[in-house]
TORZADO-944578 format. One record per residue: x, y, z of N, C-alpha, C in turn; residue in one letter. Coordinates in steps of 0.001 Angstrom, whole numbers, plus 500000, padded with zeros to 6 digits. Example, Ala and Ser with C-alpha at 12.3 -4.5 7.8 and 13.67 -1.06 7.14 Angstrom:
2
513190494310507800512300495500507800513200496700507800a512850497750507080513670498940507140512900500030507870s
***
This chain:
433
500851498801500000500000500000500000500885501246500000x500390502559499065501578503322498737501178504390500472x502336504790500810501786505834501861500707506968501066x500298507359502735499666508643502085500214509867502848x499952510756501560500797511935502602498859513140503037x498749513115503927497672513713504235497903515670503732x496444515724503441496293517115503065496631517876504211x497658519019504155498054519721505258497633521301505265x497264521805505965496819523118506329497558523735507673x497703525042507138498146525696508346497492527540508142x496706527267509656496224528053509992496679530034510330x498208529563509651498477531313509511498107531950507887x497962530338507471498214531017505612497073531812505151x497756532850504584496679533824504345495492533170503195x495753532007502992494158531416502094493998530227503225x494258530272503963493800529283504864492748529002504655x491447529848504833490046529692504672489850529681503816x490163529648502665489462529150501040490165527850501076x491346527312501596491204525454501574490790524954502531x490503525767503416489608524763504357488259524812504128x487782525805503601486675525600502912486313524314501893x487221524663500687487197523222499481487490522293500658x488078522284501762488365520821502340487102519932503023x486343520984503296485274520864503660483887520551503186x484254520912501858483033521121500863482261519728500682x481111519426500845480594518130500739479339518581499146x479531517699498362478567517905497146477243517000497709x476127518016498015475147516874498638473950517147497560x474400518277496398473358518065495398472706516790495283x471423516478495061470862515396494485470768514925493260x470646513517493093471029512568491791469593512852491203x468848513365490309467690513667489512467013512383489236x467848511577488846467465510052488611466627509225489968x467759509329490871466956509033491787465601509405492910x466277510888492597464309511547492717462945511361492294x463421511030490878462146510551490091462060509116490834x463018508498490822462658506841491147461914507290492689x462422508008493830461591507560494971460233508634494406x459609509289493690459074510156494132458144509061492977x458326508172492031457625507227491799456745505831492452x458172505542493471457420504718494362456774505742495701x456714506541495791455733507334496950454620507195496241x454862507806495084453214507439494554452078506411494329x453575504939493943452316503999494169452212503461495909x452780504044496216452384503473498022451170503897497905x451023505573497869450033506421498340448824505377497517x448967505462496077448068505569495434447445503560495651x448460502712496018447937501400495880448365500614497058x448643501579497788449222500639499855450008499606499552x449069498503500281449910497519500782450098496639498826x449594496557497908449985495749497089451446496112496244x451115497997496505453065498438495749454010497746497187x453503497825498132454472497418499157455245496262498820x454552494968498488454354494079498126455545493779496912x455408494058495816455983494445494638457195494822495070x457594496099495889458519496684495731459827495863496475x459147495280497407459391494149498241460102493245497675x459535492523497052459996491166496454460948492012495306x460624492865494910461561493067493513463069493555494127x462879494036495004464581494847495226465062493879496706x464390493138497685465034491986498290464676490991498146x464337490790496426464728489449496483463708488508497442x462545489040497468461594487990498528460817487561497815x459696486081498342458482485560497815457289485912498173x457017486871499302455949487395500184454842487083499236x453429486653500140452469486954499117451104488241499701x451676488497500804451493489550501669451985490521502883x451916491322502674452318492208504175452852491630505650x451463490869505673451445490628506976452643489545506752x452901488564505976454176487616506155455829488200506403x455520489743506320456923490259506218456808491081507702x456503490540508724455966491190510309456863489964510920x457843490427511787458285489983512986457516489797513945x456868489292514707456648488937515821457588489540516809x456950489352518282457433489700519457458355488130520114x457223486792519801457719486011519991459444485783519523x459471486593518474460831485508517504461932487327517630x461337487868518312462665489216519052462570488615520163x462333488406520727462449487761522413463366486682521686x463107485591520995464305484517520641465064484858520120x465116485729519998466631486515518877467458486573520188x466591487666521228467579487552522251467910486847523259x467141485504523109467715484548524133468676483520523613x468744483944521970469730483110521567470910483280520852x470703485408521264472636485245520539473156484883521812x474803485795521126476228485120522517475802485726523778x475812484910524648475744485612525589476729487485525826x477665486971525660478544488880525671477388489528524532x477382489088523698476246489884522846475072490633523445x474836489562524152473481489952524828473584490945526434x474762490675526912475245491586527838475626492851527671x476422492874526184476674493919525910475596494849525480x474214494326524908473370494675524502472598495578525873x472370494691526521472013495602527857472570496287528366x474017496174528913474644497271529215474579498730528471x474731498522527261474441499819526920473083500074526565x472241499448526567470801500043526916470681500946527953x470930499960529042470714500693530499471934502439530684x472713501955529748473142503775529961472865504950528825x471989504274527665471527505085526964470322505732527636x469557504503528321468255504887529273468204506069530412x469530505382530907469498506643532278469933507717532020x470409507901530764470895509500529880469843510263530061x469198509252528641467599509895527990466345510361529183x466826509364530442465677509520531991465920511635531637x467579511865531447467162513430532076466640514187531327x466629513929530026466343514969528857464795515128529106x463933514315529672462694514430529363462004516037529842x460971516429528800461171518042529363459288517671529748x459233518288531007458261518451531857456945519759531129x455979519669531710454937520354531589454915521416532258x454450522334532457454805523510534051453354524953533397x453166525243534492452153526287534329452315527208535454x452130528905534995452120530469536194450875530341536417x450683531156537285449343532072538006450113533083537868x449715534418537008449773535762536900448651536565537694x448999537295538579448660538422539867447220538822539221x446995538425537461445296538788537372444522537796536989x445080536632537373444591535507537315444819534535536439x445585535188535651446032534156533585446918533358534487x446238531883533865447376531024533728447670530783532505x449410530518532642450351530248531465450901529216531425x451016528743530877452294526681530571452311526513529503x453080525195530011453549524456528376452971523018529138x452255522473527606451508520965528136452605520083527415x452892519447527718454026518196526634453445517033526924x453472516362525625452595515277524855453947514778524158x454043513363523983454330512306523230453925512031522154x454470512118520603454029511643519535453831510511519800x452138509548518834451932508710518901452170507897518688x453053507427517218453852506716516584454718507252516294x455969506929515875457115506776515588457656505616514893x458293505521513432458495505141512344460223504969512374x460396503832512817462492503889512838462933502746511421x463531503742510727464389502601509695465532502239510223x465677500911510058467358500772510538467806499734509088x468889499889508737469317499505507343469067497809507645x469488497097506560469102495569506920470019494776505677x470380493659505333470762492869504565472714493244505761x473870493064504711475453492784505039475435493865506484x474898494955506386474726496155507358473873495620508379x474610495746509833474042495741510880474012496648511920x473262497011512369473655498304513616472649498191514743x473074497638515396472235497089516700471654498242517668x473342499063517015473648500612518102472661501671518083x472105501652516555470983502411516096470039502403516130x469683501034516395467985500787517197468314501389518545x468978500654519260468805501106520951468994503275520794x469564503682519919470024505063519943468681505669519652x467663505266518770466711505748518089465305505305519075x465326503982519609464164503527520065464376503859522176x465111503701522250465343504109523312464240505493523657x464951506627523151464846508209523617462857507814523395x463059507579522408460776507868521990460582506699523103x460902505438523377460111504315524459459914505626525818x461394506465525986461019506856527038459996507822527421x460026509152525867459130510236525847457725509520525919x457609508365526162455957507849525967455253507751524979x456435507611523273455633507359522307454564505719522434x453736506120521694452707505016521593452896503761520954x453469503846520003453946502702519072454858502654518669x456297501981518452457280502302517363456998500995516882x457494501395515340457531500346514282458817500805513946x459011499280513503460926499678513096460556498745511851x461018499228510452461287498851509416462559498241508980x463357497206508584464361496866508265464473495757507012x464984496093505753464577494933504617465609494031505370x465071493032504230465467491469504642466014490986503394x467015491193502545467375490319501091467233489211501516x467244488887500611466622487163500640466188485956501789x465244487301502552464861486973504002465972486447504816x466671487251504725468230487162505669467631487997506426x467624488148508048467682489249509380468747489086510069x469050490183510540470485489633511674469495489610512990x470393488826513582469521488558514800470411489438515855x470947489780515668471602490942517185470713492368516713x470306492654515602468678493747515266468217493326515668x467545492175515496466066492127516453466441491570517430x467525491324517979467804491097519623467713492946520198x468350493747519276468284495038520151466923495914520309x466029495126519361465014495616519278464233495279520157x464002494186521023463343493355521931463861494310523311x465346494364523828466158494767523864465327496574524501x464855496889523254464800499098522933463616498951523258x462468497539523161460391497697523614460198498157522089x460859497686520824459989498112519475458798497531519833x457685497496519363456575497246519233456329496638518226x456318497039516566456150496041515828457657496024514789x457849495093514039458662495245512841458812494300511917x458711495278510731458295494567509850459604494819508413x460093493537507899461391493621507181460764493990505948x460858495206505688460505496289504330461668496947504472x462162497903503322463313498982503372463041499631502177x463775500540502019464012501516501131463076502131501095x463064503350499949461630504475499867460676503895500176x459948502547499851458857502011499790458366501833501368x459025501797502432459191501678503555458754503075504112x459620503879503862459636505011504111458115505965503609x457831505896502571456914505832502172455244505773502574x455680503717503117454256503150504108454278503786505532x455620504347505741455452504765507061454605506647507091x455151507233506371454449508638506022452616508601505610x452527507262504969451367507769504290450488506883505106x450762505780505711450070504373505844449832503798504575x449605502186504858449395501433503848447939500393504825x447055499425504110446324498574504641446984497694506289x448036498156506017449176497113507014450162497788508039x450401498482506972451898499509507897450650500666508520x451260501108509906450475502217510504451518503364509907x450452504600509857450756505907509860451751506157510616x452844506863510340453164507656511713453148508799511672x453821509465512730454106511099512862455371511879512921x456004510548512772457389510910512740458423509922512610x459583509668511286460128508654510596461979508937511172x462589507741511570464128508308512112464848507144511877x466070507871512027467247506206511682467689506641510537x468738506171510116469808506179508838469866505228507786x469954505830506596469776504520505579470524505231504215x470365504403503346471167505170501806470213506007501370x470797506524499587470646507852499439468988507368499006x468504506150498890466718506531498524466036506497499917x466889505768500822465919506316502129465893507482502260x466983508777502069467547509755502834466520510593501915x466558510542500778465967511126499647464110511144499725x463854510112500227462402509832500760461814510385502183x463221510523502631462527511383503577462634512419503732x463299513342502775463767514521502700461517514988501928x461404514016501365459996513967500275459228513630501048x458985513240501878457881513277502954457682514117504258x458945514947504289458669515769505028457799516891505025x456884517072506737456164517788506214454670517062506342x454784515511505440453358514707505706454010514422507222x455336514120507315455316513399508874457277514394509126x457559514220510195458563514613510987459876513481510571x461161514645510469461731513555510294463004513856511292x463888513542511935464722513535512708466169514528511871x466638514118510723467746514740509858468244513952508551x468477514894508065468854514455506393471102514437506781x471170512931507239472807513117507398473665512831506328x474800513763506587476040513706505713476442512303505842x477879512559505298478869511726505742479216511803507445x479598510856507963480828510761509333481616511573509079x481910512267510559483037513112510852483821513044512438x484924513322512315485604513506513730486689514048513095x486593515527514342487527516324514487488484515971516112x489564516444515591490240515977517039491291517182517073x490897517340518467492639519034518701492930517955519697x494184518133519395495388517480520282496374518383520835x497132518502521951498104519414522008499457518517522095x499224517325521495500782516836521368500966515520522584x500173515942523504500451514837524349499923513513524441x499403513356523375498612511815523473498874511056522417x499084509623522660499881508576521901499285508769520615x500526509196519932500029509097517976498745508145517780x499484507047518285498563505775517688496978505522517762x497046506196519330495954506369519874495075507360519139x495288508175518400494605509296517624494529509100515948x495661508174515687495165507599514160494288506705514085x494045505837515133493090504980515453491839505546515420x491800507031516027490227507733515962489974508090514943x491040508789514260490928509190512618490252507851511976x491175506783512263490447505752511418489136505020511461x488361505643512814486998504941513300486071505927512640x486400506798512050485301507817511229485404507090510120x486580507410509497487514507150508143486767505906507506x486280504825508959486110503442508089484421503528507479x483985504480507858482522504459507864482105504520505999x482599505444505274482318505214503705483600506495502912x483804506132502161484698507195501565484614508565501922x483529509034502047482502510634502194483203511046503337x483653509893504359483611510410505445484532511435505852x484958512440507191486129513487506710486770513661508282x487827513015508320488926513052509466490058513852509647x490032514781510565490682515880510591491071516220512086x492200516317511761493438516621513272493865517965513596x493991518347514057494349520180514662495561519808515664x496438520744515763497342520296516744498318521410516530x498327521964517977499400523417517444501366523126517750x501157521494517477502159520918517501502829520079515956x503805520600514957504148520411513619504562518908513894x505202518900514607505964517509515368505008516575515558x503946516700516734502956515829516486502921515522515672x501945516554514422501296516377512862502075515052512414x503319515180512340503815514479511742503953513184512196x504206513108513700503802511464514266502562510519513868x501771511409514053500413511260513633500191510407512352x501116511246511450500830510706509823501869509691509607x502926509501510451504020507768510469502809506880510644x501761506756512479500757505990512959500271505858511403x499693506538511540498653506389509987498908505287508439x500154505709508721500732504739507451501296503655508132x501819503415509334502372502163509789500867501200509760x499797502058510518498518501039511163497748500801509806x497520501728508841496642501294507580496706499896507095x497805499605506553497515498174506100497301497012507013x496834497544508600496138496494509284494890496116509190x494460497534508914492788497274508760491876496847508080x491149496686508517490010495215507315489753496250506838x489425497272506695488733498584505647489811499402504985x490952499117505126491925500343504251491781500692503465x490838500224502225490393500888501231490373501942501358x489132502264502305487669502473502353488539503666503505x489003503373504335489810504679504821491113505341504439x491588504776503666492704505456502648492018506697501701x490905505979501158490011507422500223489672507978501040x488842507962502198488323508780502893489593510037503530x490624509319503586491726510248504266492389511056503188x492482510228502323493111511096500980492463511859499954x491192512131500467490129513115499664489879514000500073x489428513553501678488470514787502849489379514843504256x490013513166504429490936514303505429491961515443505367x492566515436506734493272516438507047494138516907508180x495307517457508086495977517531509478496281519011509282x495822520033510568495896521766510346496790521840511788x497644522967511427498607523432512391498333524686512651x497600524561514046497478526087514640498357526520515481x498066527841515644499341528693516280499215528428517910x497842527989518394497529527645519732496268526848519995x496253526265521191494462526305521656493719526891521160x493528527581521674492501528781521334492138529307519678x493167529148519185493178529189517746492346527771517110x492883526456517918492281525517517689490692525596517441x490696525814518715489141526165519356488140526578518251x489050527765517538487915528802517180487613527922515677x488725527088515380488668526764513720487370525472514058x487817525025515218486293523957515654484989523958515277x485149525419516127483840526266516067483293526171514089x484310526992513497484391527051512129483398526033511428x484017524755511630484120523210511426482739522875511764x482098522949512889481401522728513323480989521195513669x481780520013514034481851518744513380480930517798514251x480915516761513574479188515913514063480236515196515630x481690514817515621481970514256517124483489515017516887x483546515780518296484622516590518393486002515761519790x486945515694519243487461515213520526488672516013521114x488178516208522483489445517613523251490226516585523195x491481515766522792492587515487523527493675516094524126x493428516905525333494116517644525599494633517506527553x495260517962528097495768518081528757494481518692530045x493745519792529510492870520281530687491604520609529907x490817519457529622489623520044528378488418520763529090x488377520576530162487558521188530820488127522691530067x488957523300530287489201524506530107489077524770528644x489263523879527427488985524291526400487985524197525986x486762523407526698485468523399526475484654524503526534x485196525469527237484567526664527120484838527789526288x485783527349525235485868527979524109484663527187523023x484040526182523031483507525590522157482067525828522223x481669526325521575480218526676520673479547525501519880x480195524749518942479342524204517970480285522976517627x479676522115518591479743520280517919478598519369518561x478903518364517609477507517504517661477565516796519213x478688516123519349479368515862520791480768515649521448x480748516001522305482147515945522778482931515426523486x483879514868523436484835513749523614485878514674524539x485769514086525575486487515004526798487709514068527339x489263514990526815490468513607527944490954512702526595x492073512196527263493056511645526220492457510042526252x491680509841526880491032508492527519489727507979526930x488580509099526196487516509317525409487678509180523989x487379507914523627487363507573522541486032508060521681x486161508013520453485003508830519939483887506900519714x484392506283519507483723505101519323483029505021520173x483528505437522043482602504861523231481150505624522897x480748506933522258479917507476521855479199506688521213x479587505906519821478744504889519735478060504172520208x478591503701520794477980502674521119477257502702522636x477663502988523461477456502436524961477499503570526153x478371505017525970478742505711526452477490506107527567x476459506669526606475002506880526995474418508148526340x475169509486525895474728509945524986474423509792523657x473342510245522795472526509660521523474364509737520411x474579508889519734474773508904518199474467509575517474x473231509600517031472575510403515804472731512270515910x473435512594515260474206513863515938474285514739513945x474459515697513924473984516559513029475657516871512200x475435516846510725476762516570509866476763517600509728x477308517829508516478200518644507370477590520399507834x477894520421509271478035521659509827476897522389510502x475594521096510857474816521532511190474662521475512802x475795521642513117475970521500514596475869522852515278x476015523793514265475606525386514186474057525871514556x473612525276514398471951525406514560471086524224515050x471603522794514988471112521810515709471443520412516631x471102519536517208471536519161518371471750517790518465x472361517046519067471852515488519029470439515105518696x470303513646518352468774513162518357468960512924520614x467296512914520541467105512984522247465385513040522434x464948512673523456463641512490524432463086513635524058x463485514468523631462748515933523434462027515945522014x463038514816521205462332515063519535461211514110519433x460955513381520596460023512379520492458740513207521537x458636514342521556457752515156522546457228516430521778x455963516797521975455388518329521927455246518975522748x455451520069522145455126521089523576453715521955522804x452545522064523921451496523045523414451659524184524170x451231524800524112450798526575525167449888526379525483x449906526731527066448296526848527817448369528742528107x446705528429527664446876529971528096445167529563528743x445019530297529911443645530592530447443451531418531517x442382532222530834442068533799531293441233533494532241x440825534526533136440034534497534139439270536259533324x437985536163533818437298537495533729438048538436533328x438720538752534815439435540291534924440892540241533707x441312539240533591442208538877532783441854539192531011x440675538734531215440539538786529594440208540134529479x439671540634530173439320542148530335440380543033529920x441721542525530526442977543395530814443715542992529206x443794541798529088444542541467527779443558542278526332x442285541323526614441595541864526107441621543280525036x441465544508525991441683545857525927443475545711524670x444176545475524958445473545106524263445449544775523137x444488542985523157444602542406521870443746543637520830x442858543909521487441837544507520596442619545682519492x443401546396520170444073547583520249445044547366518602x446055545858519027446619545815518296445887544958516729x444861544004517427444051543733516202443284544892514619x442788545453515608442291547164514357443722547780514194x445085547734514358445863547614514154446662547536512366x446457545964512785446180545139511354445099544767511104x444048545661510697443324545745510244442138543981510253x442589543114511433441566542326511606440456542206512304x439749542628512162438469543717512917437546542117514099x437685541363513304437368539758513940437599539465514966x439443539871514813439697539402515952439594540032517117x439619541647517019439410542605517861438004542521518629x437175542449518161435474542286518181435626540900519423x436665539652518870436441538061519450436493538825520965x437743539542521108438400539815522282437485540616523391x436578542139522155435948543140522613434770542434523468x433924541106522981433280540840523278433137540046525022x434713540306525223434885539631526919435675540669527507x435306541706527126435756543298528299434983543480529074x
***
C-alpha cells in the first residue's frame, strides 16, 4: 500500500480559509434520477398501499411474500433473537441500553404552568408523539447501536407505538437487530426497506400504521424519501457523511489518535477526518501511525480514500486558535485530547458531541457511552443538536384567562388587532371586556 501523505493546512496562511473551505466542501446536490425513482414509488404506496408494498418488496430483496402481513416479525421471535445470541452479545446489549436509558431519563422536558397576579394562567403541556416510524438499514449492514440510539429516547418520551422497518434480502435478518430491538420495547417490525418503507410509514398502507414521525439512517433513497415526505410526517435529519475532528496538544499517543481518525475514516469514503494540533511535530507522528497502522485494517480501502480526499491535518498557532477553527468546522463528534479540556470546552460553541480527555474515545459514543449517536453533519451542529427524548415530545401553550384577565389582555389584543386591520379578531376579544 503506497503511503499517504495527508492534506496539510496551516492556519496562519493567508488562504487558509478558502482550503479549508474546498476541504470541507461536501457535494450533497441530488442525483435527479433518483428523485424521480423515489418520488415514483411514493406514489404507488400512496396511490395502491399495501399491494406496491408488496411488489417493491419482492423486487429489490429478492423475497416471495404473498402479503404484508408475512413480512411482520413477531414479538415472539425478538424475544428469541435475544435469548439466543452470545451471551457477551446479549450483555453487551444491555449494558448499553441501560446507559443510553438513564441518559435519555434526564432529557425528558416536563409540563409547568404560572398564576399571573390577574389571574392568567400560562404553561407548556408536553405530549408524546403517537407513533414513531424507525428505519434501521438491513441485509450485510448491521447496527444494533441504532435501534437502541433511536428507540430508546421515543420508548422513554411515551411514544405510543414504534415500528421499526428493516429489509430482509433474501429473508436474511440479523439477529443481534432484532435482539436490540426486543432489547429498545419496538413494538412492531416489519422487514421492508428503502423508499417504499419510508413511504408506508408517512402515508400508511392497509398494514403499515401511519406515523408522525420517521428516524434512523439509511442510503441515498431512504435519505431522499425522507427529505419527500417531510412535512406529511417529521423527520429527525437528512445526514452527511461521518466526521471527527480531534485538537490534540501533542500529548497523546500518535497511535491512539490515528486509530480515531480511522473509526470515522472506516465508515464510507465521504467520510472526513481531521486533526488540529498546534504541535508540527505531532502532525507528523500522527501521519508515520497512519501509514504504519493502515495496512492492518480490514477497511483500508475504504479509509485510505476517505483520508486522501476529505481528510486532514491543520497546524494552529495555539488552543485557542484551535478552538475557534472547531467552532468554524462545526463537526458531528469533536474530541478535546488535551491536557485540561475542561478549560477548552469553554471555548467551544458548535459540535455535535464531545469527547472530553486523552482516555475518550470517539467510538465509546457509539455505542454504549450513553449519549445519543445520531448527531447533526456537514456543519449543522451550528443550529442543531443530538437526536434525544425531546424530539420524540410536543410542547402546546396553555393559556387561560380568568374574567378580569381577559378584560385586561383583552383591551390590548383589541388595540393591536384594528391595528392590522383584523376587525374579527378585535370584536372576538371586545366581546369579553
Amino acid at each position: 500500500m503506497t503511503a499517504i501523505s495527508l492534506f496539510r493546512l496551516d492556519a496562519s496562511a493567508a488562504d487558509f480559509e478558502q482550503q479549508l473551505q474546498a476541504r470541507l466542501h461536501w457535494d450533497a446536490s441530488e442525483d435527479s434520477g433518483v428523485q424521480q425513482r423515489v418520488l415514483d414509488i411514493i406514489s404507488a404506496i400512496r396511490r395502491d398501499g399495501d399491494p406496491a408494498l408488496l411488489e417493491y418488496t419482492n423486487r429489490f430483496d429478492r423475497r416471495d411474500a404473498r402479503s404484508v402481513t408475512e413480512l411482520e416479525i413477531g414479538g415472539a421471535r425478538l424475544a428469541a433473537a435475544l435469548e439466543t445470541i452470545d451471551p457477551e452479545q446479549r450483555q453487551a446489549l444491555e449494558s448499553a441500553s441501560a446507559r443510553i436509558r438513564a441518559y435519555a431519563e434526564r432529557q425528558k422536558m416536563e409540563s409547568w404552568q404560572i398564576t399571573e397576579a390577574n389571574g392568567t394562567v400560562l404553561g407548556q403541556w408536553v405530549t408524546p408523539l403517537d407513533k414513531v416510524g424507525l428505519y434501521v438499514p438491513g441485509g450485510k449492514a448491521a447496527y444494533p447501536s441504532s435501534v437502541l440510539m433511536n428507540a430508546i429516547p421515543a420508548k422513554i418520551a411515551g411514544v405510543g407505538e414504534l415500528v421499526m422497518v428493516s429489509p430482509a434480502p433474501d429473508g436474511e435478518t440479523n439477529p443481534l437487530v432484532l435482539a436490540a430491538a426486543a432489547v429498545a420495547g419496538v413494538d412492531r417490525v416489519f422487514t421492508i426497506g428503502g423508499a417504499q418503507a419510508v413511504a408506508a410509514l408517512a402515508y400508511g398502507t392497509q398494514s403499515i400504521p401511519r406515523v408522525d414521525k420517521i428516524v434512523g439512517p439509511g442510503n441515498i433513497y431512504v435519505a431522499t424519501a425522507k427529505k419527500l415526505v417531510y412535512g406529511q410526517v417529521g423527520i429527525d435529519m437528512i445526514a452527511g457523511p461521518s466526521e471527527i475532528l480531534i485538537i490534540c496538544d501533542g500529548g497523546t499517543e500518535p497511535d491512539w489518535i490515528a486509530m480515531d481518525l480511522f473509526s470515522q475514516a472506516e465508515h464510507d469514503e465521504e467520510a472526513q477526518a481531521i486533526l488540529i494540533s498546534d504541535s508540527a511535530e505531532f502532525l507528523d507522528a500522527v501521519e508515520r501511525s497512519i501509514n504504519r497502522l493502515l495496512p492492518q485494517m480490514e477497511r483500508a480501502a475504504i479509509i485510505e480514500t476517505s483520508m486522501r480526499n476529505r481528510g486532514a491535518l491543520i497546524k494552529a498557532a495555539n488552543l485557542t486558535q484551535a478552538a475557534a477553527i472547531a467552532n468554524r468546522i462545526a463537526p458531528e463528534h469533536l474530541e478535546l485530547s488535551v491536557a485540561a479540556p475542561e478549560a477548552l470546552l469553554s471555548q467551544i460553541r458548535n459540535a455535535g458531541a464531545i469527547f472530553m480527555g486523552r482516555h475518550t474515545a470517539e467510538a465509546l459514543g457509539d455505542y454504549c457511552a450513553g449519549p445519543n449517536h445520531v448527531l447533526p453533519t456537514a456543519g449543522a451542529a451550528r443550529f442543531s443538536s443530538p437526536l434525544g427524548v425531546y424530539d420524540f415530545q410536543k410542547r402546546s401553550s396553555l393559556i387561560n384567562c380568568s374574567a378580569a384577565s381577559a378584560s385586561e389582555l383583552g383591551a390590548v389584543a383589541s388595540i393591536l388587532a384594528r391595528g392590522e386591520g383584523l376587525t374579527a379578531h378585535a370584536r372576538s376579544a371586545e366581546y369579553r371586556l
